[in-house]
C-alpha positions in Angstrom: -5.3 10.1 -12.5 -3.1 7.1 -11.0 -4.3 4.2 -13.1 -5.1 0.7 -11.2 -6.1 1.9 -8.1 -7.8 -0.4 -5.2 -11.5 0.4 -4.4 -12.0 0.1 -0.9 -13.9 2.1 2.1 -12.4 4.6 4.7 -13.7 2.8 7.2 -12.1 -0.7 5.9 -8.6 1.0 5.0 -8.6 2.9 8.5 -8.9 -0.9 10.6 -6.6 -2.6 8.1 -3.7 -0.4 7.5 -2.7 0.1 11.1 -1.8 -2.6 12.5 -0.1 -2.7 16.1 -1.2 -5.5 18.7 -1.3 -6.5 22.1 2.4 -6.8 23.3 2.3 -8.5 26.9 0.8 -8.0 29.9 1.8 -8.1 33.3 0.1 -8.9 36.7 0.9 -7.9 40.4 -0.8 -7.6 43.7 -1.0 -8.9 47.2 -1.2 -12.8 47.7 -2.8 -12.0 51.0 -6.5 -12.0 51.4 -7.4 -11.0 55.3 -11.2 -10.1 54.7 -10.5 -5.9 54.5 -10.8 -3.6 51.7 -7.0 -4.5 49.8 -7.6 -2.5 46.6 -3.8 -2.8 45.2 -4.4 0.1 42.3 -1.9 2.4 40.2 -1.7 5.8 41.2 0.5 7.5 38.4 3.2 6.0 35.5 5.7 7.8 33.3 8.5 6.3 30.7 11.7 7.2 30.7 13.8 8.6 27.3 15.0 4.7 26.9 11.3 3.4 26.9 11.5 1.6 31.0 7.9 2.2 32.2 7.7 3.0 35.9 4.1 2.7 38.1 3.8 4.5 41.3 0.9 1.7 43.4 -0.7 1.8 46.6 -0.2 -1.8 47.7 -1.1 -4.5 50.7 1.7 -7.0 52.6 2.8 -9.4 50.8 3.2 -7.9 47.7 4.1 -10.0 44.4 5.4 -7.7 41.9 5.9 -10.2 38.9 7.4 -12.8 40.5 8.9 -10.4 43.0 8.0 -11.0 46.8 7.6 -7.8 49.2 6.5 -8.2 52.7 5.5 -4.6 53.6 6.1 -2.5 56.1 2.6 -1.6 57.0 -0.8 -2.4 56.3 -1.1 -0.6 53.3 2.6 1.2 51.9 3.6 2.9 48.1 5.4 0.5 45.5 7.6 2.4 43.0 8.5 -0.6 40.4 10.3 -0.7 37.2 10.0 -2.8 33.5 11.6 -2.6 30.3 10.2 -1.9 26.7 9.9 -5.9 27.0 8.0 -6.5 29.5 11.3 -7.9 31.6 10.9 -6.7 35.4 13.5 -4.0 36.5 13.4 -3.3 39.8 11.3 -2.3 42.9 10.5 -0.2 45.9 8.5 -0.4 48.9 8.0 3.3 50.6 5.9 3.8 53.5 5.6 3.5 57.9 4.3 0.9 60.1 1.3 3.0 61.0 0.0 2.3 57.3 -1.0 5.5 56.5 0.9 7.1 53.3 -0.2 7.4 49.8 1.3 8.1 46.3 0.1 10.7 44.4 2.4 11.6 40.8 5.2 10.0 39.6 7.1 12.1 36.4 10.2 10.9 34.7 12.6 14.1 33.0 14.9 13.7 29.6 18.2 13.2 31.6 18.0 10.0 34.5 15.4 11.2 36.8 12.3 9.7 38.3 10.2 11.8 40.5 7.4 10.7 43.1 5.7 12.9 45.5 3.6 11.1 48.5 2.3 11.5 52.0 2.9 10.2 55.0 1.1 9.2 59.0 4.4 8.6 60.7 2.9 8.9 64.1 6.4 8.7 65.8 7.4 5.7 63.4 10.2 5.5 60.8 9.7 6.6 57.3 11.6 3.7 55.0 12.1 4.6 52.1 12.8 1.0 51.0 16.3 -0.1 52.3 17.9 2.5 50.6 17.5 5.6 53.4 14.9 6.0 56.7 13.5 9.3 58.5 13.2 8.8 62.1 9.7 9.8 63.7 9.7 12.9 60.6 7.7 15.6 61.9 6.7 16.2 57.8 3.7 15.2 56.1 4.5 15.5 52.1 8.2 14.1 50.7 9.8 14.4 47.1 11.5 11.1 46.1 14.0 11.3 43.2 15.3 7.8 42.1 17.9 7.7 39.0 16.6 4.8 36.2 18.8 2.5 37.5 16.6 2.6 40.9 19.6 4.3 42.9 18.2 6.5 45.6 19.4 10.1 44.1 17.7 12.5 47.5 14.3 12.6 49.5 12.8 16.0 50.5 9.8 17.4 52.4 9.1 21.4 51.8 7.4 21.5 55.2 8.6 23.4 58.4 9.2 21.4 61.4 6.8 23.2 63.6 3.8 22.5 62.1 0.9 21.2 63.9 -0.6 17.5 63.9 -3.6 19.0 62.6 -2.1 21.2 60.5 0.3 18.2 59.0 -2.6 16.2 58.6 -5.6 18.2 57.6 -4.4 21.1 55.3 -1.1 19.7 53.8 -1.6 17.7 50.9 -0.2 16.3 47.4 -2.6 17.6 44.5 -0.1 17.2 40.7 3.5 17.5 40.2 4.7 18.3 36.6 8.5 17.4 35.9 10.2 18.8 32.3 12.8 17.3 30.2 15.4 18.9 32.1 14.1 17.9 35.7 12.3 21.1 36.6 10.1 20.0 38.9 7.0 21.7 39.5 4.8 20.5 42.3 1.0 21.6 43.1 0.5 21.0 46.5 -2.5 22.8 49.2 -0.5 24.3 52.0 -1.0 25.8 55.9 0.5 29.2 57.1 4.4 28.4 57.3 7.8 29.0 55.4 8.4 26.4 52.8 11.7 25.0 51.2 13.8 26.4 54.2 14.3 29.2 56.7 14.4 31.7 53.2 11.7 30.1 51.5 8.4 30.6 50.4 6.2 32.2 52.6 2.2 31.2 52.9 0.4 33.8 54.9 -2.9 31.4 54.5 -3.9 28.3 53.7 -3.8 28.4 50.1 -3.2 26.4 46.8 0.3 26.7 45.6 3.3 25.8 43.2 6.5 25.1 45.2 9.3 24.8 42.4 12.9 22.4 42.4 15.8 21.9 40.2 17.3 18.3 38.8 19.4 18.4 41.9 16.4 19.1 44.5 17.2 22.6 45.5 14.3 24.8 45.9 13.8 27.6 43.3 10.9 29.2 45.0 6.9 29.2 45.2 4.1 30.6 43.3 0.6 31.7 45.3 -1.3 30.7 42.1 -5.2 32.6 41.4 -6.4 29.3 41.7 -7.9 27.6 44.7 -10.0 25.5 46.4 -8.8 22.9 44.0 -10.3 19.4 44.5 -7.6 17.0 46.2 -8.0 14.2 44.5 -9.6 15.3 41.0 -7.3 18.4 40.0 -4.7 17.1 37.3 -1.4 19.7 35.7 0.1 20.0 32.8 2.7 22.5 31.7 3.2 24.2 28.3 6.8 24.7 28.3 7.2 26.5 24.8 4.3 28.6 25.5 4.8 28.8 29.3 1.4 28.1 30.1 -0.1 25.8 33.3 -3.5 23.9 32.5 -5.0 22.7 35.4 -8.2 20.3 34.7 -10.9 18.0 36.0 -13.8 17.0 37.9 -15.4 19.4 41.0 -16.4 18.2 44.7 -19.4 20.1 44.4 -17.8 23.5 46.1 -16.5 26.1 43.7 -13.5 26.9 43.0 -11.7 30.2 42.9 -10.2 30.9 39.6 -8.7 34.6 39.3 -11.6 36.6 40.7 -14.4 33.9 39.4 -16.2 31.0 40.7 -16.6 27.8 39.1 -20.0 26.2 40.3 -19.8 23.1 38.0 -18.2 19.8 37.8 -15.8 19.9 34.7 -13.1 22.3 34.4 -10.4 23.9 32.9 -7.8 26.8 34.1 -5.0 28.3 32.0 -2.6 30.1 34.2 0.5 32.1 32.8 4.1 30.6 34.9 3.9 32.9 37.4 0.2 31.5 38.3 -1.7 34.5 37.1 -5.1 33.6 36.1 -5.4 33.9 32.1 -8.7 32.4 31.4 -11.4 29.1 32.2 -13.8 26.8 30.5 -16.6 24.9 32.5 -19.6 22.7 31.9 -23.0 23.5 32.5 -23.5 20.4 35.0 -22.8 19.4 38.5 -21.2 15.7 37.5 -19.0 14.7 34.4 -14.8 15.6 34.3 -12.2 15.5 33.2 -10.0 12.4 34.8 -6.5 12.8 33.9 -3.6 14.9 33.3 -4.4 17.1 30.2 -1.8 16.3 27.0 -0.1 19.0 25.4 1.8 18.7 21.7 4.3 21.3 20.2 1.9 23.4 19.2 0.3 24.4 22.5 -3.0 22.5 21.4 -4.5 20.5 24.5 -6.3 17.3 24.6 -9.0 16.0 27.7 -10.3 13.0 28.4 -13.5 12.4 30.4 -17.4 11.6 29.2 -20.1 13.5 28.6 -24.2 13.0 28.6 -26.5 14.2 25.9 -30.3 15.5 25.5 -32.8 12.5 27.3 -36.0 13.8 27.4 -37.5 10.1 27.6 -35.7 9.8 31.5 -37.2 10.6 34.6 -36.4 13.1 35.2 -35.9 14.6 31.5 -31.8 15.4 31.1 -30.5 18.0 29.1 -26.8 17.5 27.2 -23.9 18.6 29.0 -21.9 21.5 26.9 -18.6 21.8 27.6 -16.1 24.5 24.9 -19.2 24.8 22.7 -19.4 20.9 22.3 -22.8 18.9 23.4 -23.0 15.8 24.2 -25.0 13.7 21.8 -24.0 10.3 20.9 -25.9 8.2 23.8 -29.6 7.1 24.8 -29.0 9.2 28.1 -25.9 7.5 30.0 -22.4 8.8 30.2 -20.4 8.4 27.3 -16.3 8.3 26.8 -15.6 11.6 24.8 -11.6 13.5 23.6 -11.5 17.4 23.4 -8.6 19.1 21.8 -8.8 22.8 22.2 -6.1 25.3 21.1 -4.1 27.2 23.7 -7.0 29.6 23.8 -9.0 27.7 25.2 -11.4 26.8 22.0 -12.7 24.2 20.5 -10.7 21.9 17.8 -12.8 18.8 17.4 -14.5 16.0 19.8 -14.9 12.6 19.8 -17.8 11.0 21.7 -18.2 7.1 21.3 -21.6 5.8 20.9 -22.7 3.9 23.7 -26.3 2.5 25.7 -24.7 2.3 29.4 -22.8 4.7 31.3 -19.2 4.4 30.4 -16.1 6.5 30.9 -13.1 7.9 29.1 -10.0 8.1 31.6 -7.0 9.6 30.3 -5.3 10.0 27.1 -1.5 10.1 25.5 0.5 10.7 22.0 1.1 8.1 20.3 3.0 9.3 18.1 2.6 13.5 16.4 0.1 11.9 14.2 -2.3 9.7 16.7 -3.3 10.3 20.2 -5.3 7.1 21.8 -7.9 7.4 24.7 -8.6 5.1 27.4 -11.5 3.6 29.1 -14.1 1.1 30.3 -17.5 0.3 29.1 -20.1 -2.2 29.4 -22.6 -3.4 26.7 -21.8 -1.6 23.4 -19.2 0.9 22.6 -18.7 2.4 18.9 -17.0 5.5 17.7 -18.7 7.4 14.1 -16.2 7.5 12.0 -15.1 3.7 13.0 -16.2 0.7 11.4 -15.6 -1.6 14.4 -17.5 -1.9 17.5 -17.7 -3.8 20.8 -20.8 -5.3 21.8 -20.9 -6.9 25.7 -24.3 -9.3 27.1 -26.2 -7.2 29.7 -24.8 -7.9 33.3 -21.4 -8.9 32.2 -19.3 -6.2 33.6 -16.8 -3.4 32.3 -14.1 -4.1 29.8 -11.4 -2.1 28.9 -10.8 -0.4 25.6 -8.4 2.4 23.7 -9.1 4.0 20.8 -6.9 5.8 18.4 -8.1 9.0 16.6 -6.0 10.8 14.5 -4.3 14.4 16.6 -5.3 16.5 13.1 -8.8 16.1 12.5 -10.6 13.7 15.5 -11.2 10.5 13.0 -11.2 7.6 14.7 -8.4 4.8 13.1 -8.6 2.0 15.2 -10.3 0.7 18.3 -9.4 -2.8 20.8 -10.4 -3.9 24.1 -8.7 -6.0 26.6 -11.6 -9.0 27.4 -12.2 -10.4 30.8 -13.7 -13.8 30.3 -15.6 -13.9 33.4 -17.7 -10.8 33.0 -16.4 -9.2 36.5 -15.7 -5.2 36.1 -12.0 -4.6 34.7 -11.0 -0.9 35.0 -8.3 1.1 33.3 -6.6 4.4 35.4 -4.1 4.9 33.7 -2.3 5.7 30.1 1.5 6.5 29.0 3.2 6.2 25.8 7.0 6.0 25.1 9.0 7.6 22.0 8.7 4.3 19.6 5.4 4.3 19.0 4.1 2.4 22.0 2.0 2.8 24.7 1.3 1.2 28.5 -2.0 1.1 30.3 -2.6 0.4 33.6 -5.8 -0.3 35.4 -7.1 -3.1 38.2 -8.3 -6.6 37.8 -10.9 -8.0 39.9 -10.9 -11.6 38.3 -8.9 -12.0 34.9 -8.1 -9.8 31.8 -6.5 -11.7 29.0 -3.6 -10.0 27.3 -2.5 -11.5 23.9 -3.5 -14.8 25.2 -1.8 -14.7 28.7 -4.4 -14.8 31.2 -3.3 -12.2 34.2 -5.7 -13.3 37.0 -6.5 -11.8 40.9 -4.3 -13.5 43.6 -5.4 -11.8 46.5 -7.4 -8.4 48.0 -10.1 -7.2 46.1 -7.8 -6.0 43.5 -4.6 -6.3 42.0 -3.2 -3.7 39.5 -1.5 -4.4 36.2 0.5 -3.0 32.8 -0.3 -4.0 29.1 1.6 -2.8 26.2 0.4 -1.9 23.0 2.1 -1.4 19.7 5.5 -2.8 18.5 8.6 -4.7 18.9 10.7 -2.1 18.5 12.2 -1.8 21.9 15.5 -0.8 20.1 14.3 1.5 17.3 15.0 5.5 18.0 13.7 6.7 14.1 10.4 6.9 14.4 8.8 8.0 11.0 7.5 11.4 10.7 5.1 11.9 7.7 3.7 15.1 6.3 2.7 16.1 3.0 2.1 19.6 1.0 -0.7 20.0 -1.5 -1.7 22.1 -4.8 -4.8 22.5 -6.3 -5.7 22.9 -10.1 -8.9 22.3 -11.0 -9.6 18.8 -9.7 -6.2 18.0 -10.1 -4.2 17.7 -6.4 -0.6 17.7 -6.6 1.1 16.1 -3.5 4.5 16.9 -1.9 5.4 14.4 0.7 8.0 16.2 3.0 8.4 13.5 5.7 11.1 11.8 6.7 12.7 8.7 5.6 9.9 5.6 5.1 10.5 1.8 3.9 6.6 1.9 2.8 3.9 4.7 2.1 0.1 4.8 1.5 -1.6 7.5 0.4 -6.0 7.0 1.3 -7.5 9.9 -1.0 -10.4 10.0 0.9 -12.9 8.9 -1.8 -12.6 5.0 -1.5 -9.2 5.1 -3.2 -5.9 4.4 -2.2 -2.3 4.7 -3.4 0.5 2.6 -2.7 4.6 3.6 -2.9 4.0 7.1 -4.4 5.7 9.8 -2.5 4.4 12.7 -4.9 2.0 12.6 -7.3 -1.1 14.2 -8.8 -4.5 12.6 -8.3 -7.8 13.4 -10.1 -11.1 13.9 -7.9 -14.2 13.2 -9.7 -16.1 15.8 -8.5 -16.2 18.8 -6.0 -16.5 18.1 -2.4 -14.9 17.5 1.0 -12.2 14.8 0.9 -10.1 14.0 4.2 -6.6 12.6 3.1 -4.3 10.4 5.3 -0.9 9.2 4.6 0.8 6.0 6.1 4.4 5.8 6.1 6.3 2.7 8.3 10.1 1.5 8.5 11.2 -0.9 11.1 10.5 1.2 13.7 6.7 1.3 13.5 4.3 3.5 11.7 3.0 7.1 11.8 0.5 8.9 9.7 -0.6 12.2 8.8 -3.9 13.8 7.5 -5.5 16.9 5.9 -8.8 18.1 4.4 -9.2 18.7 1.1 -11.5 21.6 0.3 -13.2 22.4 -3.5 -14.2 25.8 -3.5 -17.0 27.3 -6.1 -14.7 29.6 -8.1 -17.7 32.0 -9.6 -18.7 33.5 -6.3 -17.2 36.8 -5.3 -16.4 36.8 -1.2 -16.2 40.0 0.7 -13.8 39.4 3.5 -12.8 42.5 6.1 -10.5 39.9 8.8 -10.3 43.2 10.9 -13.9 42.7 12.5 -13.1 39.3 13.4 -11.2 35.8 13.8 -13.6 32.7 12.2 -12.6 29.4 13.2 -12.1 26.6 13.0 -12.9 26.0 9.6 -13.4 23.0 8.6 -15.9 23.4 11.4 -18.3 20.3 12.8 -20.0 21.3 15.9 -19.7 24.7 16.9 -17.7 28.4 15.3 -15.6 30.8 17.5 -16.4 34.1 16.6 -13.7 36.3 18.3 -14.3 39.9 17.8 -11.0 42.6 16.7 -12.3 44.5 19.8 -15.0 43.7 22.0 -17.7 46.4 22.2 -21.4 47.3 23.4 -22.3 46.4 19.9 -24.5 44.1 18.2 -23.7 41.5 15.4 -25.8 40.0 12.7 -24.5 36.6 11.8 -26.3 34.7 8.7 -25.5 31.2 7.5 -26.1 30.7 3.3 -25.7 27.5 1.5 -24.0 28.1 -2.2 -27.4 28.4 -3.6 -28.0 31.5 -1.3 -30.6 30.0 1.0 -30.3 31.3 4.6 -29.5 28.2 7.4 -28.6 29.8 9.9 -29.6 33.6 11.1 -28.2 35.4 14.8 -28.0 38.5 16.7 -25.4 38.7 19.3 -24.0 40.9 21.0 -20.2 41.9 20.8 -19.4 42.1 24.3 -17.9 38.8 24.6 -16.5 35.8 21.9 -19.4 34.2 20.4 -19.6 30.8 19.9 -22.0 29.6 17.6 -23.9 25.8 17.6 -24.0 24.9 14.1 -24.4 20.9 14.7 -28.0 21.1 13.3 -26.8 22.0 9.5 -25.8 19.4 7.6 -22.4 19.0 6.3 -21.5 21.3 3.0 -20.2 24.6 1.9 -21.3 27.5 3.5 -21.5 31.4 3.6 -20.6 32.7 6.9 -21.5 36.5 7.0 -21.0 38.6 9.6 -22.3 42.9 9.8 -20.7 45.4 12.6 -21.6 49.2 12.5 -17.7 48.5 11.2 -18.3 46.8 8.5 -18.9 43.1 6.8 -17.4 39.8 7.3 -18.0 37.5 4.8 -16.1 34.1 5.0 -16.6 30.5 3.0 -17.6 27.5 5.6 -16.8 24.3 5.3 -19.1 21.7 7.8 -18.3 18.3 8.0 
């Protein structure tokens, strides 16, 4: 063993070791206050390969954009504005009519020089402006496609619609849902169309009203459309993603309360998932088992097809009137609360099952809103609560009076196994409710929220306070000042086992500093590769911390100590077991479904049964295992084909 090693906790070295802050903050909104509903909010952001951030806003006259002074063009118009990784203000657009009635909807940035907005607009026989830089005269199109280069030149401006289409037509069944952009500028935008030809006289045709992918290139030209086997989506709550190594489309969030159509199925409840191949064929779906709780962003996808979703989630309250049962959602029920909503982060694989979850512990109804990568170690959600807000595996916690309002939070959890490393909070000193909407990270290890203010949010000690309207929206940054790094460390490590003896590999790149936590209270400082000695058997998660001047990363793994006298059976052709380490639930997917029946038995090491099943082999089981307490396990599973007999690790 390493001699002189420093005793701490995990939950100590977790809130000390990674230490990013509070950048700046910036505020913007109307000045004017005319007595209606002025609700200056963010509808979408993206950051661009050199680490500008860009918001897409639905804003009031007399907008002040940092400084920046905007008169409008109508009573309520779409902002497009621009900062750099300092803070420094770039530039900005106002889009919109003098009829007042147009709306933002997604805003995507690609690798290249591109930044992409779709939005909607009333003309009503006025002029479209889109800023000073171009104007459509009384269009007779409802939905446009904006491309601006970084530099906020005017690249084109586009509208898929016919020209014969009906006011009601226009205005009732033509609407914006997602847009997904790639690093090349592919643009791929989900929209809800009426009967027409789309993207020109050779374009797509819609025999119906329908749901629908209509797909561009870099340089706006139309590359076709795709009827998807998905529909009835809900405007407003439906958020895409695309899996371009896989060539996958996840489409995720929260229901209206109708179904929607998903291949030849209906989904009757509120949260929702759909994986459709790139031609919009229906692949498979994952739903709750309530009417309310969603998903409420875009989901995030990392290079290895695994998906992450943020939304909340309600456990078991038999005490409420009336009683409430958990909401289960990919095998996972929610738990962690006294019976209100509570913030929670899925990440499934590309099949749709079950990685981990990460439910915060809360006492009044709070949400999770969306989530991004920080970096290929960390992925950080985002949120508001009231009250109290802690995460298990965290030591930190926030803790608000009753009747003081929502503040804003993000927590980081490491992407490999769902443990929290660090939480923080953006206070409002006056106690009025501060909401988050957005979240976006850049490629140095930083990452941008957005949300509204109704009185004051302090951000690293500037005070960003309401000027006007019932809202204004801002940006905060959160991580480093590192606006010109571009090596962002990459840690991984390899490991050997020998007894109790670990031998580690590290096989990251290049690092100025690296920590190793063991995962039993010890840490190691500036040892690349080594061997450590356990002191015993048992289940020990390790991280390892590596910085330069860029920033930091980290990477983690479990450990497992096996019993080596046991003999295990194993036939891998009856079935797939995972995930294991498991925590809540096991996927059971069968080597061919059947009419069959399965016995399924749980034994700890000492051979006494936990956990006994029958199920039949008609469909993927999934098991609930979050009863049994954490320890090694026998997982045995008997077909007419045979046995299945697999170690089990639960943590």
């Amino acid at each position: 063993m390493i001699k002189n090693l420093l005793l701490i906790p995990l939950l100590l070295f977790l809130t000390n070791i990674y230490a990013q802050e509070w950048e700046w903050g910036k505020r913007s909104g109307s000045i004017s206050s005319d007595g209606l509903s002025e609700d200056d909010e963010i509808y979408d952001m993206g950051v661009d390969r050199n680490g500008n951030l860009y918001i897409l806003n639905q804003v009031y006259p007399q907008q002040n954009i940092d400084g920046h002074l905007h008169y409008g063009l109508g009573y309520r118009d779409v902002s497009l504005a621009s900062f750099d990784c300092n803070g420094n203000f770039r530039w900005s657009k106002i889009l919109g009519t003098p009829n007042g009635g147009d709306y933002g909807f997604s805003l995507r940035t690609d690798n290249i020089d591109g930044v992409y907005l779709s939005m909607s607009v009333i003309a009503n026989n006025d002029t479209f402006f889109i800023d000073s830089d171009s104007s459509i005269a009384k269009p007779k199109q409802s939905l446009f496609l904006i491309k601006y280069d970084t530099s906020g030149s005017l690249k084109w401006v586009l509208s898929p619609q016919p020209d014969t289409l009906s006011f009601y037509s226009l205005y009732s069944f033509s609407y914006t849902i997602d847009m997904d952009v790639d690093d090349n500028g592919n643009i791929f935008w989900l929209a809800n169309i009426p009967p027409g030809v789309y993207g020109g006289s050779n374009g797509f045709v819609a025999t119906d009203t329908l749901n629908c992918i209509l797909k561009y290139n870099r340089n706006g030209h139309f590359l076709g459309g795709i009827d998807i086997e998905a529909d009835s989506l809900p405007a407003l709550s439906t958020y895409m993603a695309r899996d371009y190594i896989n060539k996958l489309i996840y489409l995720a969030g929260g229901g209206n309360g109708k179904p929607i159509i998903a291949g030849n199925q209906y989904i009757k409840h509120a949260k929702f998932l759909i994986c459709l191949n790139e031609q919009g064929k229906y692949l498979w779906h994952r739903e709750n088992n309530k009417t309310h709780t969603g998903i409420y962003s875009r989901p995030l996808i990392d290079e290895y097809g695994d998906i992450y979703l943020a939304g909340n989630t309600i456990p078991d309250a038999p005490h409420i009137t009336p009683p409430q049962t958990a909401e289960v959602f990919c095998g996972y029920a929610g738990k962690r609360s006294t019976g209100s909503s509570t913030p929670i982060l899925y990440k499934l694989n590309k099949y749709g099952n079950l990685l981990w979850a990460a439910e915060a512990y809360v006492d009044a109804a709070s949400t999770g809103l969306a989530v991004a990568r920080r970096n290929s170690g960390e992925v950080v959600l985002t949120g508001h609560y009231p009250r109290w807000l802690k995460w298990a595996s965290h030591v930190d916690s926030f803790y608000l009076p009753p009747n003081t309002g929502y503040n804003i939070f993000i927590a980081r959890f490491s992407s490999q196994t769902g443990i929290a490393l660090g939480v923080n909070e953006l206070v409002s000193p006056t106690g009025n409710n501060e909401y988050v909407t957005n979240i976006v990270s850049d490629s140095r290890n930083n990452i941008y929220i957005g949300g509204q203010i109704r009185n004051q949010v302090i951000v690293t000690g500037d005070t960003l306070t309401k000027v006007g309207g019932n809202t204004d929206w801002f940006i905060a940054k959160y991580g480093h000042n590192n606006c010109n790094c571009t090596n962002i460390p990459e840690p991984r490590f390899t490991y050997t086992l020998k007894g109790l003896d670990v031998t580690f590999k590290y096989t990251g790149s290049h690092y100025n500093s690296i920590e190793y936590f063991m995962g039993d209270g010890r840490w190691i400082k500036g040892f690349a590769d080594h061997t450590y000695t356990y002191n015993s058997p048992g289940i020990y998660t390790v991280f390892v911390k590596v910085t330069n001047n860029c920033g930091d990363n980290t990477y983690s793994d479990v450990i497992n100590f096996w019993p080596t006298d046991i003999s295990i059976k194993q036939n891998d052709s009856i079935a797939h077991i995972y995930p294991n380490p498991a925590t809540d639930v096991i996927h059971i997917n069968w080597a061919s479904l059947s009419a069959g029946m399965a016995n399924i038995n749980i034994t700890d090491i000492s051979g006494k049964k936990v956990y006994q099943s029958e199920v039949k082999m008609d469909a993927n089981a999934i098991l609930n295992i979050e009863d049994i307490h954490p320890g090694f396990y026998f997982l045995n599973v008997q077909t007419e084909s045979g046995t299945n007999t697999q170690k089990l690790l639960i943590q």
